[in-house]
C-alpha positions as CSV (number, residue, x, y, z in Angstrom):
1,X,33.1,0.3,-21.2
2,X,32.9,2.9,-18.4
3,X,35.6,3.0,-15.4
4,X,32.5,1.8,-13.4
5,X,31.8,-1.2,-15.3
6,X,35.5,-1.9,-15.1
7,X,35.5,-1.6,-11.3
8,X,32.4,-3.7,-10.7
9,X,33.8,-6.3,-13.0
10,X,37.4,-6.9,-10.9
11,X,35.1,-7.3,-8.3
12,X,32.8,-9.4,-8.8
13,X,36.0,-11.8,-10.5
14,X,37.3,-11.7,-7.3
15,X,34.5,-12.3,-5.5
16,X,33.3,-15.3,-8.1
17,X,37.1,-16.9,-7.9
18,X,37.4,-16.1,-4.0
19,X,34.2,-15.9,-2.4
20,X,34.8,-12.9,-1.1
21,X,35.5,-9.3,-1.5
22,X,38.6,-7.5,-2.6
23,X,40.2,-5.0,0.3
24,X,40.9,-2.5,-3.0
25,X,41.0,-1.7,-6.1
26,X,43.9,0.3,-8.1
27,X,43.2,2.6,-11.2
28,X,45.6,4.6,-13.8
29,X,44.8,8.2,-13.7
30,X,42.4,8.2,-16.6
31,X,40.4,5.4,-15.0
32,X,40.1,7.8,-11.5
33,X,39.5,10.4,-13.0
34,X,37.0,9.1,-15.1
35,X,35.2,7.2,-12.4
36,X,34.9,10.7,-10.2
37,X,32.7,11.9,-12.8
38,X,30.4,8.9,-13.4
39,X,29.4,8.6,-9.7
40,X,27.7,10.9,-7.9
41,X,29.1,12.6,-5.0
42,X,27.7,10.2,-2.4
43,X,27.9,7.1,-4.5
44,X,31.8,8.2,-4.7
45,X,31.6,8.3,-0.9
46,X,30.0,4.9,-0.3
47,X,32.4,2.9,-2.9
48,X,35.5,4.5,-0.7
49,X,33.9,2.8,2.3
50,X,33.7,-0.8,0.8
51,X,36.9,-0.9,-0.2
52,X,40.1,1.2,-0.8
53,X,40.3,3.1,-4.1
54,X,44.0,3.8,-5.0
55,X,45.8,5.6,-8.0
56,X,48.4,3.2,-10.2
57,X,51.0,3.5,-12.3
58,X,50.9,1.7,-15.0
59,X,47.6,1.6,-17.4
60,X,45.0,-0.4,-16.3
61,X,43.3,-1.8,-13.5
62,X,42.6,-4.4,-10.6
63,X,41.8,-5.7,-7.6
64,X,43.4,-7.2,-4.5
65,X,42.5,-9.2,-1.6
66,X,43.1,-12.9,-1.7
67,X,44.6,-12.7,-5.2
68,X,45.5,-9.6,-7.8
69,X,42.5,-9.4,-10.3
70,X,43.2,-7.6,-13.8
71,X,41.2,-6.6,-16.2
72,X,41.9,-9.3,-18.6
73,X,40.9,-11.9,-16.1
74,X,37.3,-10.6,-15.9
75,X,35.9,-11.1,-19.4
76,X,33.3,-14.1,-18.5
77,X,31.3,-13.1,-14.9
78,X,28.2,-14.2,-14.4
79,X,25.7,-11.9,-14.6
80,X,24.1,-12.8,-11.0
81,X,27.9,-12.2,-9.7
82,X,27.7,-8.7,-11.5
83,X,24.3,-7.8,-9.6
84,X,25.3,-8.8,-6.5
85,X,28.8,-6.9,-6.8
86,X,26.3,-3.7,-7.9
87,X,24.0,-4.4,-4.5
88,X,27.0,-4.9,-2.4
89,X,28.3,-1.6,-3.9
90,X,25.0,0.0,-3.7
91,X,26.4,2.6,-6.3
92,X,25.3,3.2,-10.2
93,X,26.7,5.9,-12.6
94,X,25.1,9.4,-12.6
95,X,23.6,9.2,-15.9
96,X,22.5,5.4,-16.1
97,X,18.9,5.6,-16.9
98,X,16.5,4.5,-14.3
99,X,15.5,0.6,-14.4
100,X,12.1,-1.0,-13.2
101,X,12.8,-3.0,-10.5
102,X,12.0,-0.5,-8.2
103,X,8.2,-0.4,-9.5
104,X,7.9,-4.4,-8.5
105,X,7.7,-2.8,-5.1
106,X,4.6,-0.7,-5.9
107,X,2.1,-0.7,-4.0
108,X,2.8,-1.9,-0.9
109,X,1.1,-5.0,0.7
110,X,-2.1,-3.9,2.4
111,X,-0.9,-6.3,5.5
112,X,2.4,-6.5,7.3
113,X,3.4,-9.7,9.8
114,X,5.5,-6.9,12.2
115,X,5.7,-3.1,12.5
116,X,9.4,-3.7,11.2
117,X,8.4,-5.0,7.9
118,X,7.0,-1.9,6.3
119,X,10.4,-0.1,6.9
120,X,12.2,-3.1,5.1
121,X,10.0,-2.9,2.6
122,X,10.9,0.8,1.6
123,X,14.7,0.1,2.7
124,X,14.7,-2.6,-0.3
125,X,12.7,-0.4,-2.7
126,X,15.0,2.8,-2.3
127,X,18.3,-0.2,-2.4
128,X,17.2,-1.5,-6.3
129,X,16.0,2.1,-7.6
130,X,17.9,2.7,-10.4
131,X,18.7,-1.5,-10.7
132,X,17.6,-3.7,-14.0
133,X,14.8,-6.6,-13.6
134,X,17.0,-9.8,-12.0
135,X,17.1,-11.5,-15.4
136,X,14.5,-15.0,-13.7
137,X,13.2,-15.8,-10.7
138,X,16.4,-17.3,-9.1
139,X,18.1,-14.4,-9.3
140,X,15.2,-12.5,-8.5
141,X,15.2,-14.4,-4.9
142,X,19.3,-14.5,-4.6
143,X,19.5,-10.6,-4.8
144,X,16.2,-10.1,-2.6
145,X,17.4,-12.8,0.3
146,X,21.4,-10.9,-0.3
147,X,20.2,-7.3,-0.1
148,X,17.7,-7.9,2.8
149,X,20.5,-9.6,4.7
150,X,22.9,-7.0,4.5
151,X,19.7,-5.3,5.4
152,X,19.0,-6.6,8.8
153,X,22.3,-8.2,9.2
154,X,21.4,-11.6,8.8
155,X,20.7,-14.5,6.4
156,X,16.9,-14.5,7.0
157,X,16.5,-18.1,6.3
158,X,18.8,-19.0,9.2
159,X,17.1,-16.2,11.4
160,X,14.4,-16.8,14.6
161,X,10.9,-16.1,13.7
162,X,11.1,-12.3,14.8
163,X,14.3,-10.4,13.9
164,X,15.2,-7.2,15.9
165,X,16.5,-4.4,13.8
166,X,17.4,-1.4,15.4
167,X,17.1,1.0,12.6
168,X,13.6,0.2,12.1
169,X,12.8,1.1,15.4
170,X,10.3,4.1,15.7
171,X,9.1,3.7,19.2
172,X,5.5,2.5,17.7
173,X,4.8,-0.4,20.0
174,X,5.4,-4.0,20.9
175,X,6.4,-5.3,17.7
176,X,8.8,-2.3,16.8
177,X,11.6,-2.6,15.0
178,X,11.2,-6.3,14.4
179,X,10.6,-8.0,10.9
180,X,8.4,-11.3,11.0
181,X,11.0,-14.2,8.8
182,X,7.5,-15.9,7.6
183,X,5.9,-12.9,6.3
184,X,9.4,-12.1,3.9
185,X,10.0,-16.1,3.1
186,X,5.9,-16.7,2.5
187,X,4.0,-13.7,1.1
188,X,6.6,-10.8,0.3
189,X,9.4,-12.4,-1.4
190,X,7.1,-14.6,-3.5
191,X,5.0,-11.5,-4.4
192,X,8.3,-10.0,-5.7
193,X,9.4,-12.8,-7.6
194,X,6.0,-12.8,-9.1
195,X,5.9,-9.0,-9.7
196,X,9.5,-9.0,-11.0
197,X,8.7,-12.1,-13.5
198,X,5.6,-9.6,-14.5
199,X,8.0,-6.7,-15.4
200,X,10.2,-8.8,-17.6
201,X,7.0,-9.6,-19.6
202,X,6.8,-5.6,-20.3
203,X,9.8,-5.3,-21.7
């Protein structure tokens, strides 16, 4: 098991025993060292701003925020806790082959609700490049409705009809910037589901 897999599985324990994420994580030396060279140098940079990365001791690893994770506590996560952990992280080793979930987001819709929706759109397919196929179509709608939320900074099913994201906005008219709720929750998370259930079938 990679230093990777042993980071993303403290947290996601954490997160599955505690709902919610650990302020850091502690590795021995080999673990660090090993982890440096399995991320990129911008994936290194992102993990660093989720959470603080520090150097132990003693062998081993874990994680702290409402409790102290070790390693033997993570041997049973759920796999949906694991995928959500990798979205939160947004990171995956160097060398990890390329999975397909990307390719459920090709092609794009031919019609959009707002101007906004397009950029989502591409946000979400550059967020799962690299990611597996969720495993069904629960998880397929968990990790879509997480990952557009962190997205535009909301849970989408709570939002108002028209959500205003800034970092969509182009200047490119009335509608700018804004994602239409009933477009995602009607026509493009169902044709994602749908498209991801497809790419399981391939496999």
């Amino acid at each position: 098991m990679s230093a990777l897999d042993d980071v993303l599985r403290l947290i996601a324990t954490h997160l599955a025993l505690h709902d919610s994420w650990p302020r850091e994580v502690r590795l021995d030396a080999p673990r660090l060292r090993a982890l440096a060279h399995e991320l990129d140098g911008e994936d290194f940079r992102r993990l660093c701003e989720h959470l603080q990365l520090r150097a132990r001791r003693t062998p081993g690893a874990s994680a702290g925020g409402r409790s102290v994770v070790q390693l033997h506590d993570t041997q049973h996560v759920p796999a949906a806790t694991l995928e959500r952990t990798r979205l939160w992280l947004g990171v995956r080793a160097a060398d990890a082959p390329i999975s397909s979930f990307a390719d459920a987001f090709v092609p794009r819709p031919e019609q959009w609700g707002l101007r906004g929706d397009p950029h989502l759109w591409d946000a979400l397919r550059r967020r799962f490049a690299g990611r597996i196929v969720p495993v069904d179509d629960v998880e397929t709608a968990a990790v879509l409705h997480f990952a557009i939320g962190e997205l535009i900074g909301q849970d989408l099913r709570a939002s108002a009809e028209h959500i205003e994201v800034p970092a969509f906005s182009i200047g490119s008219g009335m509608s700018d910037g804004h994602v239409d709720r009933d477009f995602w929750a009607q026509t493009a998370i169902p044709l994602l589901v749908d498209r991801a259930r497809a790419l399981r079938r391939q496999t």
